[in-house]
Backbone and ligand atoms as CSV (ligand in chain L), in Angstrom:
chain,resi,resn,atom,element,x,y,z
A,1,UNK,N,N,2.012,18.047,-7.603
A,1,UNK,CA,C,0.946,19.034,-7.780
A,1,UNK,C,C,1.485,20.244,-8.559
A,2,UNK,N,N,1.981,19.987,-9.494
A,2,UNK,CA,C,2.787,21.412,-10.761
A,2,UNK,C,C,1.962,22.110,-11.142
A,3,UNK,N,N,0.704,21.288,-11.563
A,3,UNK,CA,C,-0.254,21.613,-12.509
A,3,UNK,C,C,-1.137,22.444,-11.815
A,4,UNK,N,N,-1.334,23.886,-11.951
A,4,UNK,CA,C,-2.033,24.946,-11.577
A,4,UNK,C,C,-3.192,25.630,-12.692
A,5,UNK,N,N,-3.325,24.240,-13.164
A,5,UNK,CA,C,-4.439,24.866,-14.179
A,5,UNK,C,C,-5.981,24.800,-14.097
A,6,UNK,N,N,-6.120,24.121,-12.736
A,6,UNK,CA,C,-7.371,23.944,-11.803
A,6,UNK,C,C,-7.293,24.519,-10.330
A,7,UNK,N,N,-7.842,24.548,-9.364
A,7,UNK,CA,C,-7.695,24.984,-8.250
A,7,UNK,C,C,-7.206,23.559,-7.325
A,8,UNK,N,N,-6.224,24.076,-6.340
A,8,UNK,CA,C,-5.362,23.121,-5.504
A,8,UNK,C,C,-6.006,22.979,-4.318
A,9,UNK,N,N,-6.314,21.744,-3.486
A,9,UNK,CA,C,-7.178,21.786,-2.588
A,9,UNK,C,C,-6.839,22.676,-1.342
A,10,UNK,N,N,-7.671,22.960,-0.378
A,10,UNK,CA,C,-7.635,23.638,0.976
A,10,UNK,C,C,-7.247,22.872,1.668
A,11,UNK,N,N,-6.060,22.676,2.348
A,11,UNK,CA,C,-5.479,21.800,3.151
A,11,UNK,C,C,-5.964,21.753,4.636
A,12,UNK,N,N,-6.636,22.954,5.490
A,12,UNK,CA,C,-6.779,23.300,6.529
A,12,UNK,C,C,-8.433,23.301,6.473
A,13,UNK,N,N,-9.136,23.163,7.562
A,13,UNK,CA,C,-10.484,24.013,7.255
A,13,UNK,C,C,-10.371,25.816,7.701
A,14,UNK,N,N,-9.622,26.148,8.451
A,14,UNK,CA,C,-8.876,27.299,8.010
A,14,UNK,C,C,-8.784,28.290,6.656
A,15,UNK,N,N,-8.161,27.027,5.619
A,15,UNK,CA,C,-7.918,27.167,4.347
A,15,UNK,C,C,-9.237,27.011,3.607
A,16,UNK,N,N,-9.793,26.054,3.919
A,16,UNK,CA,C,-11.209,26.454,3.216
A,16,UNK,C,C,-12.178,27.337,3.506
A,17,UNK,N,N,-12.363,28.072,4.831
A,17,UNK,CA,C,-12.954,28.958,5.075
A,17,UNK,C,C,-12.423,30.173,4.481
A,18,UNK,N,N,-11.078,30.689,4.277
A,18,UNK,CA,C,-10.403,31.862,3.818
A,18,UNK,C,C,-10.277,31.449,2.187
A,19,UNK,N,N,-10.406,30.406,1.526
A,19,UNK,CA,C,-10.472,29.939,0.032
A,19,UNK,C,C,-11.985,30.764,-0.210
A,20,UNK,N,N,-12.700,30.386,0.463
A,20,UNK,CA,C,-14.205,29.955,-0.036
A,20,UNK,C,C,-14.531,31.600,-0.182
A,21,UNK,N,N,-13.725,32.501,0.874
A,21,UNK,CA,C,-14.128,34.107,0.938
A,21,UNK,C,C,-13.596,34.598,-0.046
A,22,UNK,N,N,-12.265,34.127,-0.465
A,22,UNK,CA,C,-11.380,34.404,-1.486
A,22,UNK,C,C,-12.135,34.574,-2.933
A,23,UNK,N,N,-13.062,33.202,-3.007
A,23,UNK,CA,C,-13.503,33.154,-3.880
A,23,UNK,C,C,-14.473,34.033,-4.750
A,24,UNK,N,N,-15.097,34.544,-3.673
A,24,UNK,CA,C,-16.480,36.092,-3.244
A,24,UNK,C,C,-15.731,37.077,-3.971
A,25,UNK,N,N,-14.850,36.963,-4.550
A,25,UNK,CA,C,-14.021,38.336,-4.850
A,25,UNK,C,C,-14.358,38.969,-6.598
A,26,UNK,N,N,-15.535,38.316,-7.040
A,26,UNK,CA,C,-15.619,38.294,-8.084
A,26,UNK,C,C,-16.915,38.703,-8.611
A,27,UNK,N,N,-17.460,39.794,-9.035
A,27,UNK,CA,C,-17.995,39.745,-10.084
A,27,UNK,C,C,-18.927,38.993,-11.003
A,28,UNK,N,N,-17.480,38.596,-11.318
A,28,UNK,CA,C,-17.623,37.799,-12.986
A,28,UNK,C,C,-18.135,36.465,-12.725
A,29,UNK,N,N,-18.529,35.470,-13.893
A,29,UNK,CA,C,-18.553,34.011,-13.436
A,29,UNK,C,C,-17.251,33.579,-13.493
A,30,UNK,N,N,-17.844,32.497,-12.684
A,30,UNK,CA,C,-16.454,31.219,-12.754
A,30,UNK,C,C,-16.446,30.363,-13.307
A,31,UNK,N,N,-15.657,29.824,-13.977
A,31,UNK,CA,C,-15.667,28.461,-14.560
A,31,UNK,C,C,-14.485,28.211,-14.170
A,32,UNK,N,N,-15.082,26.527,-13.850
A,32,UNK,CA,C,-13.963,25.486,-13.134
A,32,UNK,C,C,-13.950,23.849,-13.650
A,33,UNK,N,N,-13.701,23.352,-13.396
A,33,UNK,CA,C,-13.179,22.261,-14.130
A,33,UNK,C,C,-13.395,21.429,-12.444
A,34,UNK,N,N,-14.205,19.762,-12.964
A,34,UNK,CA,C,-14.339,19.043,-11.720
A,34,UNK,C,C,-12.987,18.266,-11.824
A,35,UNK,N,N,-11.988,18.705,-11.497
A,35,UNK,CA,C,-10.652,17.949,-11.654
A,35,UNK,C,C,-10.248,18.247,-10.228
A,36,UNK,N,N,-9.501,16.594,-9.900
A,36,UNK,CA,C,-8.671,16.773,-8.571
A,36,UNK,C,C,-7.573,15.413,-8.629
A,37,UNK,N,N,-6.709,15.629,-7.656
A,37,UNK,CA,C,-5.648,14.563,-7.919
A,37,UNK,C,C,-6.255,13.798,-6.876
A,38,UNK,N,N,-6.196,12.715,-7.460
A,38,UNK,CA,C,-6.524,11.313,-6.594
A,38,UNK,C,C,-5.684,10.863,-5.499
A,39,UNK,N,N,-6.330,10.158,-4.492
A,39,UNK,CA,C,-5.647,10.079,-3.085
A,39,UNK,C,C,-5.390,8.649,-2.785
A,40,UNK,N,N,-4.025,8.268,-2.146
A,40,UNK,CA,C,-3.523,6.581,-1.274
A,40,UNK,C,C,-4.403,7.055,-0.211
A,41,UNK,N,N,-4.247,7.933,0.344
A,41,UNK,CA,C,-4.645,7.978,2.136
A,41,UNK,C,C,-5.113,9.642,2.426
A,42,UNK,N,N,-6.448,9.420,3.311
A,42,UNK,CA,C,-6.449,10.960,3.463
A,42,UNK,C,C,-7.784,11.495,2.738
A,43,UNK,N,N,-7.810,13.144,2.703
A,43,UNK,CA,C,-9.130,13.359,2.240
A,43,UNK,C,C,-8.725,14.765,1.669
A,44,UNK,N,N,-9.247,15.313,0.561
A,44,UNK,CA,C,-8.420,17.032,0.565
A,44,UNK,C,C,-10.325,17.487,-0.173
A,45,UNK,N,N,-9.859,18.909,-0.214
A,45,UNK,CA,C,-11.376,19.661,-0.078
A,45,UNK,C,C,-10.875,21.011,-1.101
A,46,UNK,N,N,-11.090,21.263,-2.252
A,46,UNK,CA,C,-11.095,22.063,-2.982
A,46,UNK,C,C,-12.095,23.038,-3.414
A,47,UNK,N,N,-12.173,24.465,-3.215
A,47,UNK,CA,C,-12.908,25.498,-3.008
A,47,UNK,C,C,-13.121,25.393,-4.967
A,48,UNK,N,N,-14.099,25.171,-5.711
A,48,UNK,CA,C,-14.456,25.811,-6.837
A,48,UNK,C,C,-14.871,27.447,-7.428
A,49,UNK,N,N,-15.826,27.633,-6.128
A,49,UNK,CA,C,-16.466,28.756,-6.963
A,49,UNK,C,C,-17.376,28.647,-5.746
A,50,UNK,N,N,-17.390,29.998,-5.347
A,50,UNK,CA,C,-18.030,31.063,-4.382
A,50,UNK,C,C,-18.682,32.181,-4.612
A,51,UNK,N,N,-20.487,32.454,-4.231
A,51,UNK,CA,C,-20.252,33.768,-3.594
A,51,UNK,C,C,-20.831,33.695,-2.147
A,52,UNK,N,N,-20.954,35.191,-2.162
A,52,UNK,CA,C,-21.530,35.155,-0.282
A,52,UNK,C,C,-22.983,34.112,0.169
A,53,UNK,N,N,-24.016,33.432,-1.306
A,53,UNK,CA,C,-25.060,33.082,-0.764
A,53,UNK,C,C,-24.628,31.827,-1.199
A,54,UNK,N,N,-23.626,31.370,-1.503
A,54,UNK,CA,C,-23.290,29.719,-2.327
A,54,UNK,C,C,-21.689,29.674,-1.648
A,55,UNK,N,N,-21.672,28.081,-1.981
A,55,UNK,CA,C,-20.351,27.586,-2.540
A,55,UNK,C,C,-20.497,26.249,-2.852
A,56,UNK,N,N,-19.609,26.357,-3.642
A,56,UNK,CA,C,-19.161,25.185,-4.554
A,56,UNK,C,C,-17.721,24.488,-4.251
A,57,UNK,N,N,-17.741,23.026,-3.623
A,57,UNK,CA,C,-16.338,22.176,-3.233
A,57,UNK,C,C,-16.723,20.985,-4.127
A,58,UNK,N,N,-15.058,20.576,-4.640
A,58,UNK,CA,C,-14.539,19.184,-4.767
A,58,UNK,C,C,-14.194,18.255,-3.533
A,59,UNK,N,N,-14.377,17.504,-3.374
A,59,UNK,CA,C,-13.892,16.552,-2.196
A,59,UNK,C,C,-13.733,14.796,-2.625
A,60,UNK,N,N,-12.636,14.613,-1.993
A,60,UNK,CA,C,-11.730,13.573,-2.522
A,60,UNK,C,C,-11.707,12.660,-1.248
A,61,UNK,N,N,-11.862,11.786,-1.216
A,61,UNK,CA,C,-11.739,10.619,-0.175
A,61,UNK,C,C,-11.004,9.262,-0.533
A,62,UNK,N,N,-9.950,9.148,-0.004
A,62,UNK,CA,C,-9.276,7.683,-0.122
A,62,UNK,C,C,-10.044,6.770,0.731
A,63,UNK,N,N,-10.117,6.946,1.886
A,63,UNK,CA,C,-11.067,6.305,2.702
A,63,UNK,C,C,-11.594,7.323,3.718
A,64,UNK,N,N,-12.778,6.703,4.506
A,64,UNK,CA,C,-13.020,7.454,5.516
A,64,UNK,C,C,-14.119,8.245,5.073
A,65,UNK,N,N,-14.404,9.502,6.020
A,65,UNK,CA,C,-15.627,10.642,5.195
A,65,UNK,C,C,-15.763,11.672,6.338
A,66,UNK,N,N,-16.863,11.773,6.577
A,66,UNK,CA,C,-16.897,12.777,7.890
A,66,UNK,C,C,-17.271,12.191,8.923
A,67,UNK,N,N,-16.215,12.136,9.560
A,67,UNK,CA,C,-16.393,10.619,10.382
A,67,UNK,C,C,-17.563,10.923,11.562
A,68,UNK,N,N,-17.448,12.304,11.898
A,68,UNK,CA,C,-18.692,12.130,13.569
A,68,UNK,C,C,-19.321,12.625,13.394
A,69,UNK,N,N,-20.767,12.682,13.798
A,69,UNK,CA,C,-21.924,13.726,13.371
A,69,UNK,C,C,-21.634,14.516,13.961
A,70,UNK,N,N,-22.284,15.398,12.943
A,70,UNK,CA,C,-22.403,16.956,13.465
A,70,UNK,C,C,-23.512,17.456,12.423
A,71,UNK,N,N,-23.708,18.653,12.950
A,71,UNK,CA,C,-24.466,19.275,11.507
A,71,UNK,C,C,-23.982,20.862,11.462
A,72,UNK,N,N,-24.483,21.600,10.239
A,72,UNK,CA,C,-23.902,22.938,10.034
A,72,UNK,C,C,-24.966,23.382,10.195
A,73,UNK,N,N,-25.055,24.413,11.401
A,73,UNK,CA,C,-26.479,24.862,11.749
A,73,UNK,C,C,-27.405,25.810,10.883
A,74,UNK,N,N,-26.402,26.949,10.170
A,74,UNK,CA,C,-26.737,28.214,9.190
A,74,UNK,C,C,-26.792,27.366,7.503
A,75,UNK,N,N,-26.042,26.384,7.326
A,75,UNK,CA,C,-25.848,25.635,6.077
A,75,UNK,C,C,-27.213,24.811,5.741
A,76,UNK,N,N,-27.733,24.827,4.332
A,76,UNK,CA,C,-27.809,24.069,3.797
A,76,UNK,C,C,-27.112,23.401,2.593
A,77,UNK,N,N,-27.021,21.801,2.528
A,77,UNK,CA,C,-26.199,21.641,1.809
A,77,UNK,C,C,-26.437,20.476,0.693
A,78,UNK,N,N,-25.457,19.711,-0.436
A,78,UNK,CA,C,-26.087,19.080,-1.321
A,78,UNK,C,C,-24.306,18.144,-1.377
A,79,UNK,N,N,-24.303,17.378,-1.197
A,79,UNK,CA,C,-23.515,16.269,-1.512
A,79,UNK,C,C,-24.307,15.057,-2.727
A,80,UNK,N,N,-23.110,15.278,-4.272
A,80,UNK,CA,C,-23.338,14.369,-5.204
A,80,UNK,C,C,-22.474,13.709,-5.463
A,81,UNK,N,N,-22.595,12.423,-5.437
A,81,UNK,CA,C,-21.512,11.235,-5.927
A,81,UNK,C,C,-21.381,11.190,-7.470
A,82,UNK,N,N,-20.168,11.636,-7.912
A,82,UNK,CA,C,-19.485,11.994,-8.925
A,82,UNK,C,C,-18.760,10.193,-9.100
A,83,UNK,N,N,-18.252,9.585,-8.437
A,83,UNK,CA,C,-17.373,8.749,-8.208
A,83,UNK,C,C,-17.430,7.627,-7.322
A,84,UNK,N,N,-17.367,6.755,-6.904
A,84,UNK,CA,C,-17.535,5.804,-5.946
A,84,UNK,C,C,-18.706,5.471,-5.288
A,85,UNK,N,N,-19.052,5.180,-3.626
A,85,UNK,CA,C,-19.855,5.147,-3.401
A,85,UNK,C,C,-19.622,5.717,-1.552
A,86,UNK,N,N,-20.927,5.721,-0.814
A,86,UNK,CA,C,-20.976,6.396,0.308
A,86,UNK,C,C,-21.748,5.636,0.954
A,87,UNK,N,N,-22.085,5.377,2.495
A,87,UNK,CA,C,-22.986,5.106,3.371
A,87,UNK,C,C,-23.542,6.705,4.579
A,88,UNK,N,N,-23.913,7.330,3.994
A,88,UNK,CA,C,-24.566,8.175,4.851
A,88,UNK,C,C,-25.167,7.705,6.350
A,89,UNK,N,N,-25.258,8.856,7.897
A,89,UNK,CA,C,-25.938,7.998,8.765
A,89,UNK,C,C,-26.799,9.507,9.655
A,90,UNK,N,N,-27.572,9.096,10.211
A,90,UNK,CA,C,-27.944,10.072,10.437
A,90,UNK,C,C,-28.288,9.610,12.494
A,91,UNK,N,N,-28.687,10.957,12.641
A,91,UNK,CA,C,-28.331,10.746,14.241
A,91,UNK,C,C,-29.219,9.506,15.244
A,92,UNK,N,N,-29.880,8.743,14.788
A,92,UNK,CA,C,-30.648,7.691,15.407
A,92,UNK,C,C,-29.715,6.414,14.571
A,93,UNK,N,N,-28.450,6.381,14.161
A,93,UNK,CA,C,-28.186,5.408,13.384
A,93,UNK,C,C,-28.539,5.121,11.892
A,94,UNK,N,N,-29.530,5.728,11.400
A,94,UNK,CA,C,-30.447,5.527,10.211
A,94,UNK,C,C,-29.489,5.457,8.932
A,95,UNK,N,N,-29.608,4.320,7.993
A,95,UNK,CA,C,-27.780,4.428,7.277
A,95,UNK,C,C,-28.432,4.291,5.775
A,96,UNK,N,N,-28.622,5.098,4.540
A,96,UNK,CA,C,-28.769,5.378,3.506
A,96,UNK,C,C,-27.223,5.220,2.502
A,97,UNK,N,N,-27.138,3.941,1.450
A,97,UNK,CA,C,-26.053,3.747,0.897
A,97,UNK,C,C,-26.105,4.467,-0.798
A,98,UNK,N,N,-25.326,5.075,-1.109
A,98,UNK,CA,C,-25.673,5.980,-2.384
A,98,UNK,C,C,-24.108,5.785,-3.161
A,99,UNK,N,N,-24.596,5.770,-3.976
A,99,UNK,CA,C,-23.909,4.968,-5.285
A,99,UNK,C,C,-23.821,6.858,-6.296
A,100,UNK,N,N,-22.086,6.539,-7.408
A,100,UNK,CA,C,-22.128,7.586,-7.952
A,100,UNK,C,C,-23.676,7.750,-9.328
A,101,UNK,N,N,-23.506,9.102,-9.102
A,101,UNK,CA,C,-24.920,9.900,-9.663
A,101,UNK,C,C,-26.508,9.647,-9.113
A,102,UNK,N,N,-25.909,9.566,-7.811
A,102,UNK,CA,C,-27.060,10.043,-6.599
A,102,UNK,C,C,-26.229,11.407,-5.845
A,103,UNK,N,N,-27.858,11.751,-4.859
A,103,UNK,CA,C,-26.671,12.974,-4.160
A,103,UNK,C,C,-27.976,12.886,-2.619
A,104,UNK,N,N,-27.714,13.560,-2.113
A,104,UNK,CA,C,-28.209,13.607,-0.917
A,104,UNK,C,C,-28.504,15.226,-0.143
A,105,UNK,N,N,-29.469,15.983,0.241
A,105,UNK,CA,C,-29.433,17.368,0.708
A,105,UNK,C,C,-29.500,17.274,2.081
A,106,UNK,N,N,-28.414,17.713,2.438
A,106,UNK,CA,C,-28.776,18.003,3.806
A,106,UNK,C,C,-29.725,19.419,4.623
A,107,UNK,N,N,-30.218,19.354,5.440
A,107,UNK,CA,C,-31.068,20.562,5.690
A,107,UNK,C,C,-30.251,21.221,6.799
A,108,UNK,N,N,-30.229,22.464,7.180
A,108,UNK,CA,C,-29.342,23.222,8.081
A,108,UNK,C,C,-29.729,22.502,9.531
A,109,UNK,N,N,-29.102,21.936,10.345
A,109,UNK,CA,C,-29.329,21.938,11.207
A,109,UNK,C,C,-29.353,20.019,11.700
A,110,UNK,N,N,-29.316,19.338,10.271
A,110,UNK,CA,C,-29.280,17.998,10.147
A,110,UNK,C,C,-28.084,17.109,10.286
A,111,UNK,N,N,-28.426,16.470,11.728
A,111,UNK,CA,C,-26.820,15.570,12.372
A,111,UNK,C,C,-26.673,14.696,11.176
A,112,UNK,N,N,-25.506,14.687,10.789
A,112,UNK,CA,C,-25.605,13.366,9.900
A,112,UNK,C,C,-23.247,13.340,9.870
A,113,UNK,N,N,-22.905,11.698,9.470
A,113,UNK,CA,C,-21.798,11.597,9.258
A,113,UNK,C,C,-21.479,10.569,7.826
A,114,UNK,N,N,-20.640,10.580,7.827
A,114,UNK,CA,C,-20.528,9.554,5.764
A,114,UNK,C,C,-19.215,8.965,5.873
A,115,UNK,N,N,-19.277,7.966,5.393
A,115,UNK,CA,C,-18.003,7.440,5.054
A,115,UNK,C,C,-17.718,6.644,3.838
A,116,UNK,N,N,-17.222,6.553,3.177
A,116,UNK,CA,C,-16.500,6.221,1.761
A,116,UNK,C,C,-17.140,4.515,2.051
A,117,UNK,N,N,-17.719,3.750,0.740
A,117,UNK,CA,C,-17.766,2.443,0.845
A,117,UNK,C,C,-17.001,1.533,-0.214
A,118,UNK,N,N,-16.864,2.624,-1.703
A,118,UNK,CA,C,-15.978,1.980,-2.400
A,118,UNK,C,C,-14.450,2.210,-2.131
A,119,UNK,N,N,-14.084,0.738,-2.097
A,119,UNK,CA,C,-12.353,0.545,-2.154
A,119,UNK,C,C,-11.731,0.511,-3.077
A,120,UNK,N,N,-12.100,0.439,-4.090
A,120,UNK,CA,C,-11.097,0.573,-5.030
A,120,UNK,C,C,-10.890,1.435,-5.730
A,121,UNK,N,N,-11.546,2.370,-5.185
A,121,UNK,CA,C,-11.245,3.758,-5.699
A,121,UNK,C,C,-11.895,4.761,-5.363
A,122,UNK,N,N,-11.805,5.914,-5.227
A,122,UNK,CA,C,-11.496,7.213,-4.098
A,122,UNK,C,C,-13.408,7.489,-4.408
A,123,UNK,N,N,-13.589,8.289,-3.026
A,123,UNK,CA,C,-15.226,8.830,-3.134
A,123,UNK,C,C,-14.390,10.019,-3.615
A,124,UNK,N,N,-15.633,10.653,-4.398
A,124,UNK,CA,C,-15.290,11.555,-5.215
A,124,UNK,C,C,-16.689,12.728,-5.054
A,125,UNK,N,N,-16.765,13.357,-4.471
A,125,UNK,CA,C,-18.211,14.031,-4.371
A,125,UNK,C,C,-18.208,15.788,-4.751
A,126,UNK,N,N,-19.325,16.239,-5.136
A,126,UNK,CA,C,-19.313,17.836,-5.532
A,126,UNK,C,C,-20.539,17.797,-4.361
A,127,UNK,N,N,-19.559,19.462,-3.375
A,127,UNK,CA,C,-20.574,19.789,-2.179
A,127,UNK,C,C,-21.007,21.009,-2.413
A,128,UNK,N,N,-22.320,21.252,-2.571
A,128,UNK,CA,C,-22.967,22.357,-2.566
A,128,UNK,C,C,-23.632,23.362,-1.408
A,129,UNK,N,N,-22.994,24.262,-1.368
A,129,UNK,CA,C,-24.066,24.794,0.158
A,129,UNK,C,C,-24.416,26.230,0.000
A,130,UNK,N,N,-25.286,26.472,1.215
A,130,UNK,CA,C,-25.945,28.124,1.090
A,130,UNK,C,C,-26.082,28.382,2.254
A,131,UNK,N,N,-26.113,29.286,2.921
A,131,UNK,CA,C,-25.016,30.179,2.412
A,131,UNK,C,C,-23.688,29.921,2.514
A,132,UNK,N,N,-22.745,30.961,1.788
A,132,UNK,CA,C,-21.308,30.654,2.113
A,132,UNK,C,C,-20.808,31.205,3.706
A,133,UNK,N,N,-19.955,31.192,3.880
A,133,UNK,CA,C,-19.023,31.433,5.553
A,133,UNK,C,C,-19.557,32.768,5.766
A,134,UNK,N,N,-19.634,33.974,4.766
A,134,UNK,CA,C,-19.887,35.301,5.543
A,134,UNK,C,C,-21.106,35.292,6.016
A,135,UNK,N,N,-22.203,34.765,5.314
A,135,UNK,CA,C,-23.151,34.198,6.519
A,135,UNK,C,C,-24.336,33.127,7.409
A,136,UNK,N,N,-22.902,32.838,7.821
A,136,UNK,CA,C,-23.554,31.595,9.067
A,136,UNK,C,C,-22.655,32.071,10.387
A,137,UNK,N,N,-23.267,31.267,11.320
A,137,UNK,CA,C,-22.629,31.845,12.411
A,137,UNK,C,C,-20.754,31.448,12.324
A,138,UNK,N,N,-20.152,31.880,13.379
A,138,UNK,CA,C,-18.626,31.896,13.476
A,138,UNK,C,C,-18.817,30.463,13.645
A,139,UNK,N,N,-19.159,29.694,14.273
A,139,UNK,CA,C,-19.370,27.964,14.552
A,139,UNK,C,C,-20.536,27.572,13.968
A,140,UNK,N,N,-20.668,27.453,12.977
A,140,UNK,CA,C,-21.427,26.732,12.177
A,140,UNK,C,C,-21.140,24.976,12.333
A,141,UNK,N,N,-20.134,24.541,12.261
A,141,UNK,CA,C,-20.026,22.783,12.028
A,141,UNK,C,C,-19.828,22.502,13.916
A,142,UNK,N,N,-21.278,22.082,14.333
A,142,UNK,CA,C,-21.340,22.124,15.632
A,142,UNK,C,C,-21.339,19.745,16.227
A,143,UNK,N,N,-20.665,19.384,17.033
A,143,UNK,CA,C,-20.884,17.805,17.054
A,143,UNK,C,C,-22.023,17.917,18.155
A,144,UNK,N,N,-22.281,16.631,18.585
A,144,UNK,CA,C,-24.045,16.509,19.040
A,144,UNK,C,C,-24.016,17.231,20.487
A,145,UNK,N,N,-22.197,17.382,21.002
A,145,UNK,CA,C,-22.716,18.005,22.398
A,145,UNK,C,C,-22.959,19.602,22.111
A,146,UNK,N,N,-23.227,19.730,20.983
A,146,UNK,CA,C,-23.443,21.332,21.000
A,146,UNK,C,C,-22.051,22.049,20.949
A,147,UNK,N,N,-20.457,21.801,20.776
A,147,UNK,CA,C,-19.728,22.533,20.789
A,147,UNK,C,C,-19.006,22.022,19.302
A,148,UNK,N,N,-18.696,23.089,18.817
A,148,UNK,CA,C,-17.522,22.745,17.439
A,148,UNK,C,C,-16.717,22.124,17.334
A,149,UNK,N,N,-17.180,21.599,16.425
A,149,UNK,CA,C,-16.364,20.086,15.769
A,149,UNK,C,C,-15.176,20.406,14.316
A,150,UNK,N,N,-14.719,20.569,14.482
A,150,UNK,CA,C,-13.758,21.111,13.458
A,150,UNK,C,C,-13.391,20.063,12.072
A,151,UNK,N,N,-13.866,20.564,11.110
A,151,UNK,CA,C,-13.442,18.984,10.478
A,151,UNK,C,C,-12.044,18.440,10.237
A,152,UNK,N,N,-10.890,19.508,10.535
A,152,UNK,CA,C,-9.500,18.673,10.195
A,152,UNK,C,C,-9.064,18.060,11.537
A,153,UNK,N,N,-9.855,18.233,12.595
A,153,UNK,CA,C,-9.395,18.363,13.854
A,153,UNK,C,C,-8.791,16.358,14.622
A,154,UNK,N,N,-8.462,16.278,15.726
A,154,UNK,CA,C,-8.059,14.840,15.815
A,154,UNK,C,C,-9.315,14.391,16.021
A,155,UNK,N,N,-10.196,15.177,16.656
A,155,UNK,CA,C,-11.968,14.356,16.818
A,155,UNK,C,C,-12.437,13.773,16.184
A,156,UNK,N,N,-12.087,14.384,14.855
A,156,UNK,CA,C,-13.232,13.986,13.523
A,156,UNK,C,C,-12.023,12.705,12.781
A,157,UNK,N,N,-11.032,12.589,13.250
A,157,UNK,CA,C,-10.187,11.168,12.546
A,157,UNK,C,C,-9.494,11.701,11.354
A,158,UNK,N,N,-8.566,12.512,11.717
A,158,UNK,CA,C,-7.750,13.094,10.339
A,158,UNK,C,C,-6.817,12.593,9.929
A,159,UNK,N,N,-6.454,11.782,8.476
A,159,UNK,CA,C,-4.729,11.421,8.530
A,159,UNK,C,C,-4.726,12.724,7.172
A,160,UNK,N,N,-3.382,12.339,7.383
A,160,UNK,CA,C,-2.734,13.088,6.462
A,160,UNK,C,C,-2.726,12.747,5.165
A,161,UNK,N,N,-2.438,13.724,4.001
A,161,UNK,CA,C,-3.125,13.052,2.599
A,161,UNK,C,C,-1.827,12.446,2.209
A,162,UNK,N,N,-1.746,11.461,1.134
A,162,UNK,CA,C,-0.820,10.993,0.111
A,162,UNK,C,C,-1.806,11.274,-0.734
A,163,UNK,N,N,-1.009,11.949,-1.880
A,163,UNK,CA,C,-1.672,12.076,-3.434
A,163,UNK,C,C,-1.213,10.596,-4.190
A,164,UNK,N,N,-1.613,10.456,-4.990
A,164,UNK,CA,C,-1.654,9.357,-5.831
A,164,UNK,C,C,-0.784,10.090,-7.246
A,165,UNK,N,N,0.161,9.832,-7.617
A,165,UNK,CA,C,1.297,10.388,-7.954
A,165,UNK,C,C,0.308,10.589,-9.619
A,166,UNK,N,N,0.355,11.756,-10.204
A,166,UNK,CA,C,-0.034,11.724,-11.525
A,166,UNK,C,C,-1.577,11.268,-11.485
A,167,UNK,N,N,-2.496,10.932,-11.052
A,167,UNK,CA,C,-3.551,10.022,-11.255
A,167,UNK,C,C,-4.556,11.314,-10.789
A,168,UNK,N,N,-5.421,11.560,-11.636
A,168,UNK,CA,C,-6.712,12.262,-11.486
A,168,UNK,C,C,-7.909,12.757,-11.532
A,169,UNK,N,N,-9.039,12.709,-10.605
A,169,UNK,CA,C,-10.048,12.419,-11.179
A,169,UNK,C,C,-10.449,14.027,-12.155
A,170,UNK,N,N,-11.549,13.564,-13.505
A,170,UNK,CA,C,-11.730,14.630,-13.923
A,170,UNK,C,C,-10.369,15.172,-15.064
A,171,UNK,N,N,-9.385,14.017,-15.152
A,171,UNK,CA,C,-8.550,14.251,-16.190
A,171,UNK,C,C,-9.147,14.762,-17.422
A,172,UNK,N,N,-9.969,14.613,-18.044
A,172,UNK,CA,C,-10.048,15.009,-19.510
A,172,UNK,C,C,-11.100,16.609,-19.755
A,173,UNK,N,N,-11.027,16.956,-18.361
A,173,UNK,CA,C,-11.579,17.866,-18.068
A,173,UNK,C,C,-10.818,19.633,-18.156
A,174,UNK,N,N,-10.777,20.202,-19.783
A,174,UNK,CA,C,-10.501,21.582,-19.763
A,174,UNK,C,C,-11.052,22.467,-19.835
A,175,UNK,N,N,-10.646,23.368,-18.972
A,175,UNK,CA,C,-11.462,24.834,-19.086
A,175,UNK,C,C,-11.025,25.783,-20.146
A,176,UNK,N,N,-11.303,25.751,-21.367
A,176,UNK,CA,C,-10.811,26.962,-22.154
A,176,UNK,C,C,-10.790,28.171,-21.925
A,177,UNK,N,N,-10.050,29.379,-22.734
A,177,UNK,CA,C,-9.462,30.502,-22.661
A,177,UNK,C,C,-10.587,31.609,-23.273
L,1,LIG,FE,FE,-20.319,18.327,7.155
């Protein structure tokens, strides 16, 4: 990961909550580049571009997705398949399969979980939401018993990432000067 000429993912949800505020720090526009390094194992979450009523993530999936329902109660949100494919599910079981250049909105308050369906190569999705962290509640990503579900947490099925050495999606992708 040398290459600092895009933004490096949020390793923590920690890290993406303090990325995503980080990001608020601006003014100006942003321009970003949909580039991320591709994954063996694991999932990483890259903050693009923030303000207090938006944000903008990369998200990378080797396998897996968000494995348990939950929903973000203050969030609404927009997951688009850039890359691979997904099985969405929602809290009665209900299972919607979406293929890249579909996307799916979630509404604040909507249980739903996803998991990666193509294997041979990484889900690749751009997540859109509103508002950003300064305002929704302190527990916003709540699981069905009503208490916070953390997404890096052991609940939600976390491994650890391997990058895929050199390999990335969004390679030919520069942001000029
Ligand atoms: Fe979520």
């Amino acid at each position: 990961m040398d290459d600092t000429s895009f933004p490096q993912p949020s390793i923590t949800a920690k890290a993406i909550t303090e990325d995503q505020i980080a990001a608020t720090n601006t003014k100006d526009p942003t321009i970003f580049s949909l580039k991320a390094q591709l994954l063996d194992q694991g999932r990483t979450d890259t903050v693009l571009a923030a303000t207090e009523d938006l944000s903008v993530r990369l998200k990378i999936y080797a396998s897996g997705g968000e494995n348990e329902l939950h929903a973000h109660v203050d969030e609404d949100h927009v997951f688009v398949l850039l890359q691979g494919s997904a099985r969405f599910y929602g809290p009665d079981s209900e299972t919607v399969d979406l293929n890249a250049c579909q996307g799916i909105l979630m509404p604040k308050g909507m249980f739903y979980r996803f998991h990666a369906t193509s294997e041979n190569e990484c889900l690749v999705l751009l997540r859109i939401g509103t508002p950003n962290f300064q305002k929704q509640a302190k527990d916003d990503r709540l699981g069905m018993n009503g208490e916070p579900l953390i997404s890096d947490s052991k609940e939600n099925r976390t491994q650890s990432v391997i990058f895929k050495d050199g390999v990335f999606f969004g390679d030919s992708a520069e942001v000029g000067t």
